[in-house]
C-alpha positions as YAML, in Angstrom:
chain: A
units: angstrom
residues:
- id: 1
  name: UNK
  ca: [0.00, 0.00, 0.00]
- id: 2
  name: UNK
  ca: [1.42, 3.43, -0.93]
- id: 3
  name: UNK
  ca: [1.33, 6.36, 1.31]
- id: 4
  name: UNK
  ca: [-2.03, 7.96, -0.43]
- id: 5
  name: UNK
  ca: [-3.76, 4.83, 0.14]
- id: 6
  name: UNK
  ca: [-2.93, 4.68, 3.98]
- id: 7
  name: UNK
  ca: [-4.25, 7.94, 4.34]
- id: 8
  name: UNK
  ca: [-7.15, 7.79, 2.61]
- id: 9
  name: UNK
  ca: [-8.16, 4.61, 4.68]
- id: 10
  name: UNK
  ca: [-7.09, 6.34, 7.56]
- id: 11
  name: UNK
  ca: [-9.10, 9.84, 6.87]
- id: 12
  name: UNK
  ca: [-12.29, 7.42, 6.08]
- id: 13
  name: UNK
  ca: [-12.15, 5.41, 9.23]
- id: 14
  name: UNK
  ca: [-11.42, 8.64, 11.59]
- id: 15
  name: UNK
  ca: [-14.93, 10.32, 9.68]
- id: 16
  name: UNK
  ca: [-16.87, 7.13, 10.46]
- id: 17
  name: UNK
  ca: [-15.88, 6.92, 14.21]
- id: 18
  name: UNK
  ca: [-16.37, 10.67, 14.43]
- id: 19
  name: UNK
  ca: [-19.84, 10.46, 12.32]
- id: 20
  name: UNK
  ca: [-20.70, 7.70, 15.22]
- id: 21
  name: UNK
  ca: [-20.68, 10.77, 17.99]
- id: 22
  name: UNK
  ca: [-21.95, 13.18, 16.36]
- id: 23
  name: UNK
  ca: [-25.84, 13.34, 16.57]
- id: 24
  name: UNK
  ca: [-26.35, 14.99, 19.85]
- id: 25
  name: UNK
  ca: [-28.35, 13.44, 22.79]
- id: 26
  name: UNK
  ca: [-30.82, 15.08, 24.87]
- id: 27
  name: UNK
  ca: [-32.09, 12.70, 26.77]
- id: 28
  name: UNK
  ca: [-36.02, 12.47, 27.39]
- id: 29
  name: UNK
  ca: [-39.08, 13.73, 29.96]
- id: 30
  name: UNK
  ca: [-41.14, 10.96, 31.50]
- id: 31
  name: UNK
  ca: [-44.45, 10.59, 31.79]
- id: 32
  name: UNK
  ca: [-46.47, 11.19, 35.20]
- id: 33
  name: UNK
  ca: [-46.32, 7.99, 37.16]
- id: 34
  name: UNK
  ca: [-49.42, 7.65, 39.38]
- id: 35
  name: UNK
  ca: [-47.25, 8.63, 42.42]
- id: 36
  name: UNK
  ca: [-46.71, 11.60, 41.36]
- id: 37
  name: UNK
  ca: [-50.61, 12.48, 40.06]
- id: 38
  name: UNK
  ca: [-51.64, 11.23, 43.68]
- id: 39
  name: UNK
  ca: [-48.95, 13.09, 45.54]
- id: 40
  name: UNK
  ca: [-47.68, 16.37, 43.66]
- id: 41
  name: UNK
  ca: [-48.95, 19.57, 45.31]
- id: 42
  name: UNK
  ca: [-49.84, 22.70, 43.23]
- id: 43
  name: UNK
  ca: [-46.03, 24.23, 44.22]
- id: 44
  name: UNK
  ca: [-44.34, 20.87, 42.94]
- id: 45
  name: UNK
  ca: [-46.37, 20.86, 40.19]
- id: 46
  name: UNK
  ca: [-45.09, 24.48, 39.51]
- id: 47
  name: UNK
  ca: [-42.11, 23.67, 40.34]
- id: 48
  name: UNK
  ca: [-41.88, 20.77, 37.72]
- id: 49
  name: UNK
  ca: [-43.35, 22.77, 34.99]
- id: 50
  name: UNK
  ca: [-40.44, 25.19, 35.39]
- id: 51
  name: UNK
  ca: [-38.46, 22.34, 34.97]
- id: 52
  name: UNK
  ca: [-39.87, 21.11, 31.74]
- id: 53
  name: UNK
  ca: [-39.23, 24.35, 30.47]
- id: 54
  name: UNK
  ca: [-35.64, 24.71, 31.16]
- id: 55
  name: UNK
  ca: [-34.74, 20.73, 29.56]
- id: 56
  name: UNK
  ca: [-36.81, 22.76, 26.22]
- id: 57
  name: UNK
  ca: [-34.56, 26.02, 26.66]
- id: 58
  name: UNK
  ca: [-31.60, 23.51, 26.64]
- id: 59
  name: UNK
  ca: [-32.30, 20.99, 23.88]
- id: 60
  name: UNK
  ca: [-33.30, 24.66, 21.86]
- id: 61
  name: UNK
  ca: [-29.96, 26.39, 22.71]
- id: 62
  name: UNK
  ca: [-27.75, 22.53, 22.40]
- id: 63
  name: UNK
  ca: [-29.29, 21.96, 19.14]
- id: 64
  name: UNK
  ca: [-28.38, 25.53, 17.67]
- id: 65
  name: UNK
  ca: [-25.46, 24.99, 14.66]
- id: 66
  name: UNK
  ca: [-22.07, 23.64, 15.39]
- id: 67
  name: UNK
  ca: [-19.17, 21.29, 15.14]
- id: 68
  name: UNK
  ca: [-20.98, 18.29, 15.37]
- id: 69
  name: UNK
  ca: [-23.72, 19.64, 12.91]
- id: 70
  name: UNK
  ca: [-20.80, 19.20, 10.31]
- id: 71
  name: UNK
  ca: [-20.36, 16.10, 11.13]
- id: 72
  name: UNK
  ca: [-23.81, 14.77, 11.36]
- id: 73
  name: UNK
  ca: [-24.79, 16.50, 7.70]
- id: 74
  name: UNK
  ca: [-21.63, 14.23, 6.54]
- id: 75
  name: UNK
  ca: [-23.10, 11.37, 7.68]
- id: 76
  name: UNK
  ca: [-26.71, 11.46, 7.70]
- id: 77
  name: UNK
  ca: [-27.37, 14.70, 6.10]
- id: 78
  name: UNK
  ca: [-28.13, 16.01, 9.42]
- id: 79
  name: UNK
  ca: [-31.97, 13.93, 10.05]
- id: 80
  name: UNK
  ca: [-30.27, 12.60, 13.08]
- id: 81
  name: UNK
  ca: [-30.01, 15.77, 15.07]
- id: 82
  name: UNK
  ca: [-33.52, 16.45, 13.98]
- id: 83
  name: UNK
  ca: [-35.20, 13.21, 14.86]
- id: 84
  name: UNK
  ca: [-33.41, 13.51, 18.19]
- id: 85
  name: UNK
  ca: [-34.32, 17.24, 18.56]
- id: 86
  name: UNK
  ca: [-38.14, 16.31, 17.97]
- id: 87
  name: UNK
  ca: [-38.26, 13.32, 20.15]
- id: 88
  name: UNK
  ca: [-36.88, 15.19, 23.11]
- id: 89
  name: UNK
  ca: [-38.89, 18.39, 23.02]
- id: 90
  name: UNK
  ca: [-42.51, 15.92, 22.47]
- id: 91
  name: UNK
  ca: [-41.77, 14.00, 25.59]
- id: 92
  name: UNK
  ca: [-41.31, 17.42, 27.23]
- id: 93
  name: UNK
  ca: [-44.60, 18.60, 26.01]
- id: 94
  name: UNK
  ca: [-46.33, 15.22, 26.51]
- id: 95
  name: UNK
  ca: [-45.11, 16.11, 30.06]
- id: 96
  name: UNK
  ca: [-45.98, 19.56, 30.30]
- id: 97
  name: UNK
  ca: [-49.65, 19.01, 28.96]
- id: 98
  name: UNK
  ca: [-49.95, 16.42, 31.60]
- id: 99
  name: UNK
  ca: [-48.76, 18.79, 34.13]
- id: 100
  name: UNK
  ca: [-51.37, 21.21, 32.93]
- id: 101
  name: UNK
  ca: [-54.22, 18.86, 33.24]
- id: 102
  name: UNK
  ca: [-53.02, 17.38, 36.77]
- id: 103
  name: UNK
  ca: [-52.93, 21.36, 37.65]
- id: 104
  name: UNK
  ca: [-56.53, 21.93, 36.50]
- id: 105
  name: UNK
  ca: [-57.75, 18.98, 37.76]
- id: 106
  name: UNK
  ca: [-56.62, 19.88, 41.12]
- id: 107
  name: UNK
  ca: [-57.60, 23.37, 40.93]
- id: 108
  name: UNK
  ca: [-54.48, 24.82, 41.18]
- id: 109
  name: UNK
  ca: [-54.05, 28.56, 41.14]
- id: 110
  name: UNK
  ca: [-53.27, 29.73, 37.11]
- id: 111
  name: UNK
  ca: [-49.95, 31.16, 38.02]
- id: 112
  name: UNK
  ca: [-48.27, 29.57, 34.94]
...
């Protein structure tokens, strides 16, 4: 194998294992588990709500352009990113609506 070969292998290997870490993670929001429908006040309900909101600030401000962006449109023309975007910001709605209806349903004041 001749020196241009080696490298070429070599530049086509290190984009693949890069490629492989570059869609970002956000992780996900749970649902309500009955425990916390039968025990959540109208503060920690709040409270959690507030929390929703900040995990959708952050996967808004971690998914703006960058480095790994590059990356990802190399490999997968950037759909992973977006699928992963999408997927965590439902589950944090799913879990926001359901803190909404837990908050009416207990007649919480309409503070937020």
């Amino acid at each position: 194998m001749n020196i241009l070969t080696k490298v070429a292998i070599t530049s086509v290997l290190a984009l693949v294992t890069l490629q492989g870490c570059a869609t970002k993670h956000y992780g996900r929001q749970g649902n309500l588990s009955a425990y916390e429908v039968d025990t959540m006040t109208c503060r920690e309900i709040n409270l959690e709500m507030a929390k929703v909101r900040g995990f959708i600030d952050h996967v808004n401000k971690e998914s703006e352009f960058s480095g790994k962006d590059v990356l990802a449109i190399l490999g997968d023309f950037g759909i992973g990113n977006s699928m992963e975007k999408s997927a965590a910001i439902e589950s944090a709605n799913d879990r926001l609506d359901a803190l909404r209806s837990l908050k009416t349903k207990k007649q919480c004041k309409s503070s937020n």
